[in-house]
C-alpha positions as CSV (number, residue, x, y, z in Angstrom):
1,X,144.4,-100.7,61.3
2,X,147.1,-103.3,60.5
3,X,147.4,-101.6,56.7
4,X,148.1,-98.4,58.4
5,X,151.2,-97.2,60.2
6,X,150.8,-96.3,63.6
7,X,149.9,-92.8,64.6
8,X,149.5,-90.7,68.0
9,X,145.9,-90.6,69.2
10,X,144.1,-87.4,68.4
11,X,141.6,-85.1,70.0
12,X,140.1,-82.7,67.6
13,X,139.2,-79.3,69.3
14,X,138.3,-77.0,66.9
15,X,137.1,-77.7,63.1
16,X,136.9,-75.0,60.6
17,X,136.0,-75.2,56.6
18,X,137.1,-71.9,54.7
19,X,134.6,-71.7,51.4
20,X,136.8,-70.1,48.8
21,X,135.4,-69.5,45.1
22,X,137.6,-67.8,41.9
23,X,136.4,-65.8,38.7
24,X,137.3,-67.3,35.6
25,X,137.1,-65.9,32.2
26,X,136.5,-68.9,30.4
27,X,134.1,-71.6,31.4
28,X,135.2,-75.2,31.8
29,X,133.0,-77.7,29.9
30,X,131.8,-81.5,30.3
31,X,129.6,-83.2,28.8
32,X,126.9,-82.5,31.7
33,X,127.9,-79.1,33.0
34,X,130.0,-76.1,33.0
35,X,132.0,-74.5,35.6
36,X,131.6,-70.7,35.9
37,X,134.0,-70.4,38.7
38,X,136.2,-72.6,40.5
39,X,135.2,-73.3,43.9
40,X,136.5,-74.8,46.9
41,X,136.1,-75.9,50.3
42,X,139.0,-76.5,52.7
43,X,139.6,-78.5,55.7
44,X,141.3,-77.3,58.9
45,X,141.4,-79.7,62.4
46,X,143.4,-78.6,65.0
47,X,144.2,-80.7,68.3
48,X,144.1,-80.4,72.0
49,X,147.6,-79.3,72.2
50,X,148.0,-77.2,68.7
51,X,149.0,-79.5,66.3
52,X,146.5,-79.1,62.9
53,X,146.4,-80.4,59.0
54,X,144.4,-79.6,55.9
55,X,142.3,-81.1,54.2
56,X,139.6,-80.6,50.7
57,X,136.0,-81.3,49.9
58,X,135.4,-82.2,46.6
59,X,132.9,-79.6,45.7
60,X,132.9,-79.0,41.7
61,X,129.1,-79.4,40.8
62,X,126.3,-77.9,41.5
63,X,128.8,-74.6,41.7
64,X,126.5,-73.5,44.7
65,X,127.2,-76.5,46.5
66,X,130.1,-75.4,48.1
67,X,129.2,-73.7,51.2
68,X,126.8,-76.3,51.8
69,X,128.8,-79.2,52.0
70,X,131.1,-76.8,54.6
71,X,128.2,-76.7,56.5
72,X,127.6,-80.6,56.6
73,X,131.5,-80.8,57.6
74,X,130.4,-78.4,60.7
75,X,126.9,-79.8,61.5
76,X,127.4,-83.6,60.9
77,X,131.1,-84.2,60.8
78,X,132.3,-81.7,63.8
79,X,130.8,-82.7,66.4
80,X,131.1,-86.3,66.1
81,X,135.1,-85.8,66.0
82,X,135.0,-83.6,68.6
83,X,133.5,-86.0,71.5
84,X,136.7,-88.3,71.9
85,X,139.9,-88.6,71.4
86,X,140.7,-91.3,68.3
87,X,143.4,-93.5,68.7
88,X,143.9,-93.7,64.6
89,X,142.7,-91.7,62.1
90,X,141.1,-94.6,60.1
91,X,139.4,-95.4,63.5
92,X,137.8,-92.2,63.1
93,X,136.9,-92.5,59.2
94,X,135.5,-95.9,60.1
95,X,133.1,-94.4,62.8
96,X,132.2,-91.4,60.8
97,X,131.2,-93.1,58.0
98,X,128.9,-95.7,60.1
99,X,127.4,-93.1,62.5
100,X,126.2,-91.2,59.6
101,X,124.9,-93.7,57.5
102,X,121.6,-93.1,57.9
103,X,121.7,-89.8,57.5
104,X,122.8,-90.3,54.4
105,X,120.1,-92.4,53.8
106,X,116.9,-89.9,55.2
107,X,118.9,-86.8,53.3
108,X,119.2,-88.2,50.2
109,X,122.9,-86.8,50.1
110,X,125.2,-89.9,50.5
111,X,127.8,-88.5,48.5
112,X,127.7,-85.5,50.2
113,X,128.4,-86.7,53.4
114,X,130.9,-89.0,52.2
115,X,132.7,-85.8,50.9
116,X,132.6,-83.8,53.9
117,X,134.1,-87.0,55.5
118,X,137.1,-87.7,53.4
119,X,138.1,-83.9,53.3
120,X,138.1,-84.3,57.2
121,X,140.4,-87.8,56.9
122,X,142.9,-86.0,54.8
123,X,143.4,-83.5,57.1
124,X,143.3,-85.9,60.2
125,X,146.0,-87.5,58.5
126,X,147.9,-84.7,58.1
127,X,148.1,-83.7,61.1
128,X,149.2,-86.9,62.1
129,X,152.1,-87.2,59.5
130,X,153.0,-83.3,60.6
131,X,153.2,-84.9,64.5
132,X,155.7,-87.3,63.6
133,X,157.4,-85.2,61.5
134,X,157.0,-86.9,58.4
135,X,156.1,-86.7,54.6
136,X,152.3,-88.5,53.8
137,X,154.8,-90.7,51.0
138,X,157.1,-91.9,53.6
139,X,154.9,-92.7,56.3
140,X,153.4,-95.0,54.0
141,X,155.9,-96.5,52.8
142,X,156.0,-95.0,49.1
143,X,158.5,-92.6,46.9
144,X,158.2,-88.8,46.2
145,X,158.5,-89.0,42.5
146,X,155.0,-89.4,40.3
147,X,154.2,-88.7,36.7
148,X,151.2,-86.4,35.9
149,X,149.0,-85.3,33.2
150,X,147.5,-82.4,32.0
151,X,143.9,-82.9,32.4
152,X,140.3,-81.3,31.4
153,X,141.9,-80.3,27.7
154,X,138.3,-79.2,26.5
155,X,136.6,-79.4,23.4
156,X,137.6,-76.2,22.0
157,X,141.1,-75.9,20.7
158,X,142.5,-78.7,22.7
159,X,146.1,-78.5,21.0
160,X,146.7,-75.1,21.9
161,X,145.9,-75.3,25.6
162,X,148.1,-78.9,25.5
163,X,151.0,-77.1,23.6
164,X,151.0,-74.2,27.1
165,X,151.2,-77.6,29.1
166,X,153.8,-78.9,27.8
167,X,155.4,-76.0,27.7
168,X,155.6,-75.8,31.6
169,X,156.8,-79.8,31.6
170,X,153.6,-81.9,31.5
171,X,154.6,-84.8,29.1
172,X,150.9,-86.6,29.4
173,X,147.8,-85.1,28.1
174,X,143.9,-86.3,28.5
175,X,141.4,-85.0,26.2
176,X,137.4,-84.7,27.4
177,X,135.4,-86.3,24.6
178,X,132.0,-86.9,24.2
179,X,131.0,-83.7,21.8
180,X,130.1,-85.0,18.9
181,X,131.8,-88.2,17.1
182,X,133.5,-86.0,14.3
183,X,135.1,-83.1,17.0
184,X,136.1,-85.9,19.5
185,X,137.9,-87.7,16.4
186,X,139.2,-84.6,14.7
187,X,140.4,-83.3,18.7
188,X,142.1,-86.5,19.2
189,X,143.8,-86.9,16.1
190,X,145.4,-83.3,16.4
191,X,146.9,-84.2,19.5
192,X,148.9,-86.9,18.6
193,X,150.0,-85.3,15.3
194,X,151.3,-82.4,17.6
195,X,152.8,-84.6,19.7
196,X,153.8,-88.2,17.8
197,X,153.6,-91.3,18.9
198,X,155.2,-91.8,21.9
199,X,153.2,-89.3,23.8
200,X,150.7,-90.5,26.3
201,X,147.2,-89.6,25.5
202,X,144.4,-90.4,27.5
203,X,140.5,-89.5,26.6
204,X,137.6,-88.8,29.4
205,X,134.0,-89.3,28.3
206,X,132.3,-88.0,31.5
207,X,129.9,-90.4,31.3
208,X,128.4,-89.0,28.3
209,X,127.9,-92.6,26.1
210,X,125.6,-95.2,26.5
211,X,127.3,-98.8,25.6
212,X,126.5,-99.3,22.5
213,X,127.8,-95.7,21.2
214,X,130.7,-96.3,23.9
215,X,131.5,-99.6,21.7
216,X,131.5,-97.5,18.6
217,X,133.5,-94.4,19.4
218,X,136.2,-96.4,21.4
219,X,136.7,-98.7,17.8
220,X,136.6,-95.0,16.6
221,X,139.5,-93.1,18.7
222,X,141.7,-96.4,19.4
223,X,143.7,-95.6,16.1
224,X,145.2,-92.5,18.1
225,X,146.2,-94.7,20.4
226,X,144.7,-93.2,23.5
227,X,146.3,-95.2,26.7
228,X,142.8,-95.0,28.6
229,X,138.9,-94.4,27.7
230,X,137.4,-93.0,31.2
231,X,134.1,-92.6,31.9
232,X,132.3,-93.8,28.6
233,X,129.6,-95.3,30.9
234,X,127.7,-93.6,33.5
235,X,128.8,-94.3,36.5
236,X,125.8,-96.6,38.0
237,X,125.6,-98.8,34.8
238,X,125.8,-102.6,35.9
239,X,128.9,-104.4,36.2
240,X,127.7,-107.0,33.4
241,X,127.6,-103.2,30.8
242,X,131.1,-102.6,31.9
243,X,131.9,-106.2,31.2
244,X,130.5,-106.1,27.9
245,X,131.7,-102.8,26.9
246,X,135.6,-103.9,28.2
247,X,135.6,-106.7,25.7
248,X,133.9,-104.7,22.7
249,X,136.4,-102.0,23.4
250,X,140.0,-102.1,22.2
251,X,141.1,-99.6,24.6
252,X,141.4,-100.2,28.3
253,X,138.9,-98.6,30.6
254,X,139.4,-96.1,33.6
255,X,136.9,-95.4,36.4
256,X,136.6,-94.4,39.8
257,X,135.7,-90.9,40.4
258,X,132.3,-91.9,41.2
259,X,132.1,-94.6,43.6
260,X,131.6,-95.0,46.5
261,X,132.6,-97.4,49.4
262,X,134.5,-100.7,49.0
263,X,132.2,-102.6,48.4
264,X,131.9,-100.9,44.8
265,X,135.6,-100.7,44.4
266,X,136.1,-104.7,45.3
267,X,133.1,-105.1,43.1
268,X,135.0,-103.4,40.0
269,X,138.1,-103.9,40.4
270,X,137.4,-108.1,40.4
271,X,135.0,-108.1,37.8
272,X,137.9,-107.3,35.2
273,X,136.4,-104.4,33.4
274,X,138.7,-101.6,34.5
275,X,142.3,-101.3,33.4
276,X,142.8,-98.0,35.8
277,X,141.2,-97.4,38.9
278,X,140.5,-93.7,39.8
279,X,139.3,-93.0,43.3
280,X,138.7,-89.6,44.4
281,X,140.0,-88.8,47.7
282,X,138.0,-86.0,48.4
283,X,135.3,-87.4,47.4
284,X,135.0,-90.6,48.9
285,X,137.6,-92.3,51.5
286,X,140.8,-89.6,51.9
287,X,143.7,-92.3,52.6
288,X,142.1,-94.1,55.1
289,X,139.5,-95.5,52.3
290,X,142.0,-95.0,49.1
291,X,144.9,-95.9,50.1
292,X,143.4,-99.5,50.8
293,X,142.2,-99.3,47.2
294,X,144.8,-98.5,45.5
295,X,146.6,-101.6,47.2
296,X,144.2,-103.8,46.1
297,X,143.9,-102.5,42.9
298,X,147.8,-102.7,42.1
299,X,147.8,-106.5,43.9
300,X,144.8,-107.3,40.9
301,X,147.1,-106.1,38.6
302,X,145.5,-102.6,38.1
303,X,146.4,-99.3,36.9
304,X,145.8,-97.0,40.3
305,X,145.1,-93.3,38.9
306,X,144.2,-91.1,41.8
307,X,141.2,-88.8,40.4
308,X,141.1,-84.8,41.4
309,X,139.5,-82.0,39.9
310,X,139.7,-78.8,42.7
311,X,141.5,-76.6,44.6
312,X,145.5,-77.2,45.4
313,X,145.1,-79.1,49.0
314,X,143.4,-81.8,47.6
315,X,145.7,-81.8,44.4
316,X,148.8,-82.5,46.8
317,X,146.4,-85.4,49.1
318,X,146.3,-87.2,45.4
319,X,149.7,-86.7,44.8
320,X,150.7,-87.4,48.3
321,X,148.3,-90.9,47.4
322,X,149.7,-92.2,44.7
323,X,153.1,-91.1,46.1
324,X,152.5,-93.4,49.1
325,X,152.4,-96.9,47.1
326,X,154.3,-96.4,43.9
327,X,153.9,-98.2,40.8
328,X,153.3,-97.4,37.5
329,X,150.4,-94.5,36.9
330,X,149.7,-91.0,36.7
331,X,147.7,-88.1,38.9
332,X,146.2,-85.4,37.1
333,X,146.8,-81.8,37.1
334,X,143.6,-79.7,35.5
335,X,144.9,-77.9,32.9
336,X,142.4,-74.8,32.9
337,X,143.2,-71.6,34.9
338,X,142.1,-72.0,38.6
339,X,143.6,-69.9,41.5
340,X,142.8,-71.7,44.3
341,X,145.0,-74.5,42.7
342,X,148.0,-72.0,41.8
343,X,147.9,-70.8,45.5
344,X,147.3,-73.5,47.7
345,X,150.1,-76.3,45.2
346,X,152.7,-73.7,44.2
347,X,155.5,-75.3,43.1
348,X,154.1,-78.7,42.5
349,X,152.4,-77.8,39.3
350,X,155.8,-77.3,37.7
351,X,156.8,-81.4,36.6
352,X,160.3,-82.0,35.7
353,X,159.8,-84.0,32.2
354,X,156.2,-85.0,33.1
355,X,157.5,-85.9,36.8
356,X,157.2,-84.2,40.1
357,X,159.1,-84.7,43.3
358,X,157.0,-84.3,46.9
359,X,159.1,-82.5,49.0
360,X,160.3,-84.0,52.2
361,X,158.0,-81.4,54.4
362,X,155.6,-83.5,57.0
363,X,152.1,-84.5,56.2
364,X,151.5,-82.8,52.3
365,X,154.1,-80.9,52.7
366,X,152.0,-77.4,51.9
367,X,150.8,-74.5,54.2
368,X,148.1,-73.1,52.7
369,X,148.5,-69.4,52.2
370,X,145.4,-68.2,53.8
371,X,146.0,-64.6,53.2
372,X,146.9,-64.8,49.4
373,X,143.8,-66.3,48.7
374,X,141.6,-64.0,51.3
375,X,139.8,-62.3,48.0
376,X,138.2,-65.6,47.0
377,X,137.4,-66.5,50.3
378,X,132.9,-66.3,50.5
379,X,130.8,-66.6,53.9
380,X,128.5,-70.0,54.9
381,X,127.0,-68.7,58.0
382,X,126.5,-72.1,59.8
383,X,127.1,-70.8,63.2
């Protein structure tokens, strides 16, 4: 725990996750799937003696997968917070993630469970930071202010949704790519004429390339002087195709989203091929497993990104992380509609010139308004 700061002990008593999923009108594409609604699955511990904190499951695809990985937070998670009192949060994360190891292994769901795990760390850290009384950023040392982007600008008039952005003080923009050579090119290029060239653009692949047309398109879309390809690889290619692929490329590579564990993140982050690192916190580690990370990614000389793609309490967690060590780098802010963002971030979502400011609130520094979002919320039935 000597990374961490110390903490009270905790004794969870009761766990809850709320499943909350919004209409919208126009579907968000990837290159592997489309969102129909925007889902969510929150995070709520509360302690012996009333204190609580929030956290967020990452929970975008399958869109029926919400509810079940709220169920895996009550049934595998729960109980196994419940039986003690932990003297740290990371104590916890560390025993979570090695009691259910091999239930990982016999479901076939590892990610899964890592998901319902890091939701639960963000929210044990929460209420930790809420007990002393103090912002996530300062407990860990860091600053409130962090740029953002506007993220997810889809394949379909990109420049108009960008233009709304910017509009409401985003000053960074990151294109999804990976339709077609000729729209991603034609996209690209009529974002930085709309916004010359001193705008930060950033392009997101979704793992939609193999290497060789990853080689190609990157030669393709670096004259548009994108600061970041993400994703042109799936996710699981080996280390020696990322190592390839960052010296055929002429624009820096960004990945994270979709590993898992530190092993994969040491692996990455020394093997050179990754300009930006991009963890997930609700998908894998919350702080107790990112927040390492990101240390050792900015110590190699890395770009640390914090990844997030959901609902508004795990929006604030990645602002909260990158908040907590500083440096140069960006969190992203979807750009397409989603309620469950608007409700749970609030002000947040309104950057000052590209920047926001974390307020000085303890833990995130949000109270998720329960009621407001009461018409999204949708039964799981575990109990």
């Amino acid at each position: 725990m000597h990374q961490f700061p110390d903490t009270p002990p905790i004794h969870p008593a009761k766990i809850q996750a709320f499943v909350y999923r919004a209409p919208i009108e126009e579907p968000v594409r990837t290159s592997f799937g489309v969102m129909h609604d925007r889902p969510a699955v929150l995070v709520r511990i509360e302690d012996h003696d009333g204190a609580h904190g929030w956290g967020e499951i990452w929970c975008n695809f399958p869109g029926v997968g919400a509810e079940h990985r709220a169920r895996m937070l009550e049934s595998c998670v729960a109980p196994i917070l419940q039986e003690r009192q932990w003297a740290h949060p990371a104590e916890a994360f560390e025993t979570l993630s090695r009691r259910l190891e091999v239930l990982a292994i016999q479901t076939g769901e590892p990610g899964t469970v890592a998901q319902a795990i890091a939701g639960a760390d963000l929210a044990l850290w929460d209420l930790a930071a809420r007990r002393l009384g103090q912002p996530l950023w300062r407990m860990f040392g860091g600053t409130p202010r962090i740029s953002t982007y506007a993220s997810g600008l889809s394949p379909s008039e990109p420049q108009r949704l960008a233009a709304a952005k910017h509009a409401e003080g985003y000053r960074a923009f990151k294109l999804k790519v990976g339709f077609g050579e000729e729209r991603d090119v034609l996209n690209l290029r009529a974002l930085r004429e709309q916004f010359g060239p001193d705008t930060a653009l950033m392009i997101d692949a979704n793992q939609a390339w193999d290497e060789a047309a990853a080689a190609h398109m990157s030669r393709r879309l670096a004259k548009y002087g994108p600061i970041w390809l993400e994703e042109p690889l799936r996710a699981d290619s080996s280390l020696e195709q990322w190592r390839r692929l960052a010296q055929a490329s002429p624009l820096p590579l960004a990945a994270g989203e979709n590993l898992r564990g530190d092993a994969q993140f040491d692996a990455v982050i020394s093997s050179g091929s990754l300009a930006v690192i991009q963890p997930d916190p609700g998908k894998w580690g919350g702080f107790s497993g990112c927040l390492p990370v990101a240390r050792r990614a900015i110590a190699a000389q890395r770009m640390f990104c914090p990844h997030w793609l959901g609902g508004g309490v795990g929006l604030v967690a990645a602002m909260q992380l990158k908040a907590s060590v500083g440096h140069p780098g960006y969190v992203e802010v979807d750009s397409n509609p989603n309620p469950l963002r608007d409700l749970f971030a609030g002000p947040l979502l309104r950057p000052d010139e590209g920047v926001v400011t974390l307020p000085d609130a303890p833990g995130l520094g949000i109270e998720p308004d329960l009621a407001a979002a009461r018409g999204f919320l949708v039964p799981h039935n575990y109990h």
